[in-house]
N, C-alpha and C positions, 0 to 999 in steps of 0.2 A: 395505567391502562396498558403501557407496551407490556408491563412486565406479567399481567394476567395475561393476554393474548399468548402471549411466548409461554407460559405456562400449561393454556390452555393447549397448545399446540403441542404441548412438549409431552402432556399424559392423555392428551384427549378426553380428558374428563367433563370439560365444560360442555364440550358436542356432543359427546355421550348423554351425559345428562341430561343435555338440554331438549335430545333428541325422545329420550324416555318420556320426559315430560308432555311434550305435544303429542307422545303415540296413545300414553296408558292414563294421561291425566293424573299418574302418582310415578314412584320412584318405588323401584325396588331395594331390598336392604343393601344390593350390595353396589347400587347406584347411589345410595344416599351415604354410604360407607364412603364411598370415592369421592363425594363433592364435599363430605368431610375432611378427609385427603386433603383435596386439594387448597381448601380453604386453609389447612394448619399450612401445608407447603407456601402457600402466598405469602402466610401472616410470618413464617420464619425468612422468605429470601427477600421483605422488602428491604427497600435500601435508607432509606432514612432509620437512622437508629432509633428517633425518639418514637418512630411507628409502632417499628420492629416488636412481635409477641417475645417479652420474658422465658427464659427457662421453664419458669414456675407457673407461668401462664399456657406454657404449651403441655406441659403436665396435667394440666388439669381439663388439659380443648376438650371438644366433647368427641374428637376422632379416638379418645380415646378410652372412653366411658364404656363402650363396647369389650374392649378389650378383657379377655379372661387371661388373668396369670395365674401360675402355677401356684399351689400352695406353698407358704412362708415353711422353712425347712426350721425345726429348733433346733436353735444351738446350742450346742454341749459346752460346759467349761473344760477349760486345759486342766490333764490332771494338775497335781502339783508338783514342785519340782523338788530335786531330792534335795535332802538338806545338808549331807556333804558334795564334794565335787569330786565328780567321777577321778579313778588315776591318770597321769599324764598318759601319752600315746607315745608308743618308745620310737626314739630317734630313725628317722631312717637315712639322713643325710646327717655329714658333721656341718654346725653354723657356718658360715664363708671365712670366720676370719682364726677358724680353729684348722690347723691340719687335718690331711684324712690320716687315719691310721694304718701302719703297713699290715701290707697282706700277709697271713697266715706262715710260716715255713710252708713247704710242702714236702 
């Protein structure tokens, strides 16, 4: 119960809503959006774990059943890769345990 009040308090959801209710005798979408809200928020910070909503349960709350996402993007296969291996890349430093080579005459 502290942890809805402190909740309640914390989005103003519950007085909101609660407040809609007694003015209009319904809820608007984006009041009943909120008390969805806040109900997934409850069902995720309680503190007993064996309470606690699932990952998979919260995925599926109904705060989220509204929800429109973007259309699935297709995915392309990688070309292929080539079938020899590119040539080495030419030395820019000598390995550490080779000398450098002397400079040029000039």
């Amino acid at each position: 119960r502290e942890a809805k009040a402190q909740l309640s308090r914390l989005i103003g959801g519950m007085t909101v809503v609660g407040a809609a209710m007694k003015r209009t005798g319904g809820l608007t979408d984006a009041e009943k959006s909120l008390k969805l809200l806040a109900d997934l928020l409850e069902r995720c910070l309680c503190v007993d774990p064996a309470k606690r909503i699932t990952a998979a349960e919260a995925c599926e709350h109904e705060a989220f059943k509204a929800v429109q996402l973007p259309p699935m993007v297709d995915l392309q296969e990688a070309p292929p890769l080539p079938e020899e291996a590119p040539p080495p890349l030419p030395p820019s430093a000598p390995p550490p345990d080779e000398p450098a080579a002397p400079p040029p005459p000039a």
